[in-house]
C-alpha positions as a printed Julia matrix, in Angstrom:
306×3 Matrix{Float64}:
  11.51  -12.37   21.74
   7.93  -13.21   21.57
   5.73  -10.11   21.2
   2.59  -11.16   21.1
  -0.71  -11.76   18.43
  -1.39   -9.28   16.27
  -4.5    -9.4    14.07
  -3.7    -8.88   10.79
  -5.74   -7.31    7.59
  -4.3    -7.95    3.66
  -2.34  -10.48    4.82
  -2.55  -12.22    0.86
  -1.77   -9.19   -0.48
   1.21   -7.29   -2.4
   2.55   -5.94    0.86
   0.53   -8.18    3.22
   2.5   -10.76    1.53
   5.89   -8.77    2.99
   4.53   -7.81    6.12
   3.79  -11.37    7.56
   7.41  -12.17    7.07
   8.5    -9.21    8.77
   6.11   -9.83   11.81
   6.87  -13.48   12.59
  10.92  -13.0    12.12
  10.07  -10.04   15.13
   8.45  -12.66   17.26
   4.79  -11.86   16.51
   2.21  -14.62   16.2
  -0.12  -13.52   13.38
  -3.67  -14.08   13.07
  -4.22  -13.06    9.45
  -7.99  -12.85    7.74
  -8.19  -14.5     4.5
 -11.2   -14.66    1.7
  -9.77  -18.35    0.63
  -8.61  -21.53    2.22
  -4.71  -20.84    2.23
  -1.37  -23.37    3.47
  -0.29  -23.57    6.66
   2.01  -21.58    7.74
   4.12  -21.76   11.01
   3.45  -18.66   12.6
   0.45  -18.15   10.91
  -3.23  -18.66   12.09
  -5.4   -18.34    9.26
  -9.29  -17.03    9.78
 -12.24  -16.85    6.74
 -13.85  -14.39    6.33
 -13.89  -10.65    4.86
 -14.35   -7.27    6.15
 -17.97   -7.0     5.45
 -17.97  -10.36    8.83
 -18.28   -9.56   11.52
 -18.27  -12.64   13.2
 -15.32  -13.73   11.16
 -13.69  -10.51   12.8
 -14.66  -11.09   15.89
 -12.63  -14.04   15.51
  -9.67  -12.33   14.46
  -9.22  -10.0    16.78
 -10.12  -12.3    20.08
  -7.16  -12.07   22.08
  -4.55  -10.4    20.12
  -2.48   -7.62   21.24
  -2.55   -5.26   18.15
  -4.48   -4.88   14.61
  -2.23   -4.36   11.82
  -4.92   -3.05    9.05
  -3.46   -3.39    5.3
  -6.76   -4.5     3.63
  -7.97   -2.13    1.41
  -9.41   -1.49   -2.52
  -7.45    0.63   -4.9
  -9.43   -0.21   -7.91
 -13.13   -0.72   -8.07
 -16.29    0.16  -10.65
 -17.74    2.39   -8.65
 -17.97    4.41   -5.32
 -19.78    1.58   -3.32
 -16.75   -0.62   -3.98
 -14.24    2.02   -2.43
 -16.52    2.97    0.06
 -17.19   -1.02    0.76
 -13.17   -1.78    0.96
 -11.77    1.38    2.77
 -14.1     2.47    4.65
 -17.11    0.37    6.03
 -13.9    -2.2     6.28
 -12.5    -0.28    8.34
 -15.12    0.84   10.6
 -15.91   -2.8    10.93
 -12.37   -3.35   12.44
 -12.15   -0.75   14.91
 -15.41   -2.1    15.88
 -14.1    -5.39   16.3
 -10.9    -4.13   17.98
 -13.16   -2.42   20.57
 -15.02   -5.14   21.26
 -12.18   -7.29   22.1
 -10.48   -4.81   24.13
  -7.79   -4.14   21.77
  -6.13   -0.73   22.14
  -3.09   -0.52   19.63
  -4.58    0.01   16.15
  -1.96    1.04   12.63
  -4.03    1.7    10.11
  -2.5     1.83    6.09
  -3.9     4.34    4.24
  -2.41    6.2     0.88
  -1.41    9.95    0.13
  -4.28   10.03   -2.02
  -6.0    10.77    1.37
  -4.66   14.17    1.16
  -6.59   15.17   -1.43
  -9.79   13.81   -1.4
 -11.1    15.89   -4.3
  -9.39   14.09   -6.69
 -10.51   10.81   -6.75
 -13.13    8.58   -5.41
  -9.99    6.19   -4.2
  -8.88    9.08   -2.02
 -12.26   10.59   -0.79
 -12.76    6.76    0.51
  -8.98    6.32    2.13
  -9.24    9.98    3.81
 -12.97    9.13    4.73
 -11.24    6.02    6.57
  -8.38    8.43    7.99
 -11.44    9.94    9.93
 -12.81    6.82   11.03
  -9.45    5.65   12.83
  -8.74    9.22   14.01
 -11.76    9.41   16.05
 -11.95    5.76   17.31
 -10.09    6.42   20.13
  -7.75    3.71   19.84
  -4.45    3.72   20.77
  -3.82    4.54   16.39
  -1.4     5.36   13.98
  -1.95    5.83    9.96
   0.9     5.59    7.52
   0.71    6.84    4.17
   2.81    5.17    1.72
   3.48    6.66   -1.67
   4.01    4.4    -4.34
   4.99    0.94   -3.28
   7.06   -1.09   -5.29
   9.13   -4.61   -5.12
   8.97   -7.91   -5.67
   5.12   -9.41   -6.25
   3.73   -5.94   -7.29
   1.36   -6.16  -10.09
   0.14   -2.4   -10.04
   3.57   -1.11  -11.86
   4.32   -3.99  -14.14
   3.4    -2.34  -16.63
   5.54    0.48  -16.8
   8.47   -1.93  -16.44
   7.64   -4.07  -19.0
   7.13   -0.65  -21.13
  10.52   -0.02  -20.11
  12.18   -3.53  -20.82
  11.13   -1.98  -24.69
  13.44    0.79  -24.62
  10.1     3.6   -23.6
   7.51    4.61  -21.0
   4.42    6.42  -21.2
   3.74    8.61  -18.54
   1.16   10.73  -16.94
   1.74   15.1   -17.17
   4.72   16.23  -15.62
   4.79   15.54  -12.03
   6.77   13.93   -9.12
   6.12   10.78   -6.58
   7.51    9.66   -3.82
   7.87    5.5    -3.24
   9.27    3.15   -1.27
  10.1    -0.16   -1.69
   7.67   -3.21   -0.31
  10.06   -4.04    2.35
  11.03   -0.78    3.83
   7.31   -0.26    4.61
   6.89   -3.87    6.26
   9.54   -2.84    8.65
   7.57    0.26    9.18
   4.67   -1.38    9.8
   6.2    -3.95   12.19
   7.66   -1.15   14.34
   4.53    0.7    14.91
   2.94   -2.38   16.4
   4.37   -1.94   19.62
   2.63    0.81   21.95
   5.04    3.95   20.87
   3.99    6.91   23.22
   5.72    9.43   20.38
   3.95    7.42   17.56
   0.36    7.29   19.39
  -2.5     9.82   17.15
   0.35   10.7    14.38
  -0.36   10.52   10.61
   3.05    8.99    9.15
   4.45    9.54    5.28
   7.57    7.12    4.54
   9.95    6.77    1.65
  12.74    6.06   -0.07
  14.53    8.84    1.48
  15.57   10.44   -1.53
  14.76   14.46   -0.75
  12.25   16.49   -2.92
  10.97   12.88   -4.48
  11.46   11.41   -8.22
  10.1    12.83  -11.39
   7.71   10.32  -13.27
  10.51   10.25  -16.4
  13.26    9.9   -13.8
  11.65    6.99  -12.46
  11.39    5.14  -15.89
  14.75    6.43  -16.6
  15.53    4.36  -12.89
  13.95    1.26  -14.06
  15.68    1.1   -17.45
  18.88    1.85  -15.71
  18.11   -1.69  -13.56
  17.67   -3.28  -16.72
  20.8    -1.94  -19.12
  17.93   -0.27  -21.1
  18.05    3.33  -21.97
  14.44    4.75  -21.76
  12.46    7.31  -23.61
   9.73    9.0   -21.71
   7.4    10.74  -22.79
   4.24   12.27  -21.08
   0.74   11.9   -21.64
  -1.2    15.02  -22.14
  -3.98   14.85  -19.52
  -6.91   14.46  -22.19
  -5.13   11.35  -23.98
  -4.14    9.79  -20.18
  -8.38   10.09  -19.31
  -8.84    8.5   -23.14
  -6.5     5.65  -22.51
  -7.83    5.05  -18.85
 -11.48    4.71  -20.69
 -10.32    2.38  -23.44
  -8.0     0.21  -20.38
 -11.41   -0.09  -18.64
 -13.31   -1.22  -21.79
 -10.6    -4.17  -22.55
  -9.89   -5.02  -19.44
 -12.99   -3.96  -17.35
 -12.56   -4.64  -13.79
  -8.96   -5.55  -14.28
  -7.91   -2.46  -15.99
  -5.17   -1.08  -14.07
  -5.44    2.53  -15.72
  -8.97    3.38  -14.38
 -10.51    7.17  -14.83
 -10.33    7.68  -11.37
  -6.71    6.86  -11.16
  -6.06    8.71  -14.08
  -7.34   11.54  -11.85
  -5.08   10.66   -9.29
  -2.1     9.98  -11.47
  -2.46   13.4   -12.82
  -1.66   15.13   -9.98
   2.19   17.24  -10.18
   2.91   16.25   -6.84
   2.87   13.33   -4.68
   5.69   12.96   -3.07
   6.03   12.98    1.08
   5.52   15.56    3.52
   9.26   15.75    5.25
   7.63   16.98    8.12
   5.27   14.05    8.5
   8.21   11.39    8.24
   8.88    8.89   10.68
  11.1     9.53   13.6
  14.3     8.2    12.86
  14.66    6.29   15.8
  11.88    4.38   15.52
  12.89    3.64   11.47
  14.32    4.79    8.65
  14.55    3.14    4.8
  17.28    0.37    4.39
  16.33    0.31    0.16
  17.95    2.17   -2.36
  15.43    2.54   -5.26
  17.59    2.25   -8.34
  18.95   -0.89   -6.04
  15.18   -1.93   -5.48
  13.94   -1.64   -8.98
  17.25   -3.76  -10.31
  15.58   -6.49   -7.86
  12.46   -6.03   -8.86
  13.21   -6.66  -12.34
  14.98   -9.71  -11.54
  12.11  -11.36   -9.9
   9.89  -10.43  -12.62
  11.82  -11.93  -15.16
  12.43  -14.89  -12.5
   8.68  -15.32  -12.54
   8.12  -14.97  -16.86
   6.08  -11.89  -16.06
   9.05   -9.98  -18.15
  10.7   -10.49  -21.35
């Protein structure tokens, strides 16, 4: 059943990537904004541009129904990037949503948002919260924990630590996360108006109560690959050391930055229960020890594992 256009953000992203599957198998033609010439796609209308154009967002919004808003930075030099990415972005879409007379507006934004203190990546994503919260849009924010699956680059690492037989953490904590696909579904149901769903800040997951501990996450990933892992955690001092020397190798594709190492040591970033989805509207279909076995697969599938 056709649904309508929906102008879509991050669509060549991790979970963009996911999403624009999702929204053309429930009937939505997508109009998704892209930095680079990419193929055709049936379903897909493809606009250039970024989120610092306005005109190319003018574009993307012209006529569609919804904005589905995934684009975002998680990893920049310095605040001007995160500011640039998640929340000048952002602004720039609601204004182009407005200006096109679009009402229905989800917004993807990260439980980092919660604590704003902690890290320049969450100051900018709550910063954004604000922005979308006072638009007066029709608007909805999810907050996904960690997102894993198939594509992800962000935790390669600790599987391929894992494939080894170890995994170093950060200090003691716990996370909540949800696989790539779960939250596409999410996504896709929110795009429809939702009278329950309208001004609500949403956190989604796995499901699993009370969240995972970082070591029996690992210990999840080595179970997907017949490995039996050894955790161990990284004092907080040696976690900010090895973000500093990942930034010096890798510079601005260093995964472990110093402000994620502020984020990552945080003891506890797993889900509000209360702020869950309304089980009506969706609930997770994806096992985690089932998802990371997957994920695994395709990495190996792809050479990016051993």
């Amino acid at each position: 059943m056709p649904m309508g256009v929906v102008a879509l953000t991050g669509a060549t992203g991790f979970v963009g990537k996911t999403t624009i599957e999702r929204l053309i198998e429930a009937g939505w033609n997508v109009r998704a904004l892209t930095r680079r010439e990419q193929p055709a796609k049936s379903g897909v209308t493809w606009v250039r541009g970024s989120l610092q154009d306005r005109d190319a967002l003018l574009q993307l919004c012209d006529g569609a129904d919804a904005v589905l808003h995934i684009a975002g930075v998680v990893n920049a030099p310095d605040k001007a990037g995160f500011e640039a990415g998640n929340v000048s972005g952002t602004d720039h879409m609601i204004e182009a949503a407005k200006a096109q007379g679009i009402r229905r507006f989800v917004h993807v934004s990260s439980l980092s948002a919660r604590e704003p203190a902690l890290s320049l990546y969450g100051a900018s994503k709550m910063r954004g919260e604000k922005l979308v919260a006072t638009s007066l849009l029709d608007w909805t924010i999810v907050r996904p924990p960690g997102v894993y699956g198939p594509g992800d680059t962000e935790m390669l690492d600790i599987f391929r630590m894992a494939a080894k037989g170890f995994a170093l953490l950060p200090p003691r904590g716990k996370v909540s996360l949800i696989h790539v696909d779960d939250l596409a579904r999410l996504l896709t149901a929110l795009l429809p108006a939702h009278e329950d769903a309208t001004a609500q800040i949403y956190e989604a997951d796995d499901g699993k109560v009370g969240g995972w501990t970082h070591s029996g996450f690992a210990r999840a990933i080595g179970w997907g690959m017949g490995k039996r892992v050894s955790a161990v955690h990284a004092p907080r001092p040696l976690l900010f050391a090895a973000a500093y020397g990942d930034r010096l190798l890798r510079r601005d594709k260093a995964k472990l930055t110093p402000d994620r190492a502020s984020y990552l040591a945080h003891r506890d970033w797993t889900i509000d229960p209360a702020r869950r989805p309304p089980a009506a509207l969706w609930q997770p279909q994806i096992d985690t020890r089932a998802g990371v076995k997957e994920t695994a697969r395709w990495y190996r599938a792809q050479g990016w594992l051993k």
